[in-house]
N, C-alpha and C positions, 0 to 999 in steps of 0.2 A: 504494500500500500504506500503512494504518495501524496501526501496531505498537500495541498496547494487551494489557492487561490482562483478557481474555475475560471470570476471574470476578470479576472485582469491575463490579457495574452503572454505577456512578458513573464511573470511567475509561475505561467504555463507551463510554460517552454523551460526556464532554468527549475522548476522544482518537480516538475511532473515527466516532460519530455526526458531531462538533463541529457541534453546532445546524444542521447544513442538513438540508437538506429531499431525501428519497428516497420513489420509489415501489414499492420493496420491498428487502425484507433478503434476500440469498441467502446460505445460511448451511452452511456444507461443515467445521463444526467436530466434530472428532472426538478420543476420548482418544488417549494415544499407545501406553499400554500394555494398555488392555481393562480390567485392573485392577480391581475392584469397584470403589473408594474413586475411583481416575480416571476411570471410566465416569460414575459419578454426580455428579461434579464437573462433567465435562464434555460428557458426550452428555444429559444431563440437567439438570443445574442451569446451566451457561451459556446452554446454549439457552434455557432457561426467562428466565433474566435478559436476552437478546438482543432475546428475544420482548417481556419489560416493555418495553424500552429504544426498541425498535421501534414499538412501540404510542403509548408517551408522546411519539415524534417526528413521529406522524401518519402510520407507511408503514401499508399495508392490505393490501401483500399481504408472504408470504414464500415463499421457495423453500425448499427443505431436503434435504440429501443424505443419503439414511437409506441404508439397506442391506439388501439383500435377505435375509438372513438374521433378520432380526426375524420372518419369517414362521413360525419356529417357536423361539421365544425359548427358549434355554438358557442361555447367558453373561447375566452382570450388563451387559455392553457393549450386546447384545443386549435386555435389558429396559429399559435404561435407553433407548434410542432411542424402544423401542414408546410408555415410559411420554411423551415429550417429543413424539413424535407424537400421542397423543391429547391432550395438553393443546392441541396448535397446531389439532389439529381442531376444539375446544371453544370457540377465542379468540375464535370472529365477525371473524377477518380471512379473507380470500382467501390460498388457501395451492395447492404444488406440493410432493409428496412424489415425491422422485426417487429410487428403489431398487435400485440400479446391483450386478448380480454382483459379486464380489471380482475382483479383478487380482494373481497373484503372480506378482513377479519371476522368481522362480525357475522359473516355465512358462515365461518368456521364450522361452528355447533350445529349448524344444521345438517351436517354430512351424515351424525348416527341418525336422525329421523329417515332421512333419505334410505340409508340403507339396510333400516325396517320397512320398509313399503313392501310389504307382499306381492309376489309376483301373479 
């Protein structure tokens, strides 16, 4: 693990990249609160500066953990993914968008009901 500074590019690069050499960025950065102002800080503008940071180190490909709900974007969390996905599509790197259902906790408990349902 290296603890850095997502938005800042520079702190990227020396505490996260540190000059070696990778052949792709997997990137699973996500706001914490959805937030407009945090969505776009970080499902959008880090990414964006991941993606420079990425490029300027020579990786070619990235991975990216988007979210299935951009497929009909209503939240700022929401557009802000879509807009950072099209840009990675635009980049001329080799890219994986990986658009995983939500998981809540709170469904947890319900898995033993579920799997008393008689068949």
């Amino acid at each position: 693990m290296r603890p850095c500074d997502v938005t800042n590019p520079d702190a990227l690069a020396r505490d996260g990249f540190r000059g070696e050499t990778f052949d792709a960025l997997v990137s699973c950065l996500a706001s914490r609160s959805g937030a407009p102002g945090d969505a776009w800080a970080i499902d959008y503008a880090a990414q964006s500066q991941a993606l420079g940071v990425a490029r300027r180190s020579g990786i070619t490909h990235m991975v990216l953990l988007s979210a299935i709900c951009v497929q009909r974007p209503r939240l700022a969390f929401q557009k802000a993914k879509l807009a950072f996905e099209a840009e990675l599509t635009g980049s001329g790197l080799t890219f994986s968008i990986v658009r995983p259902t939500a998981y809540f906790k709170s469904l947890s408990g319900q898995i033993d009901r579920v799997l008393l349902i008689p068949e």
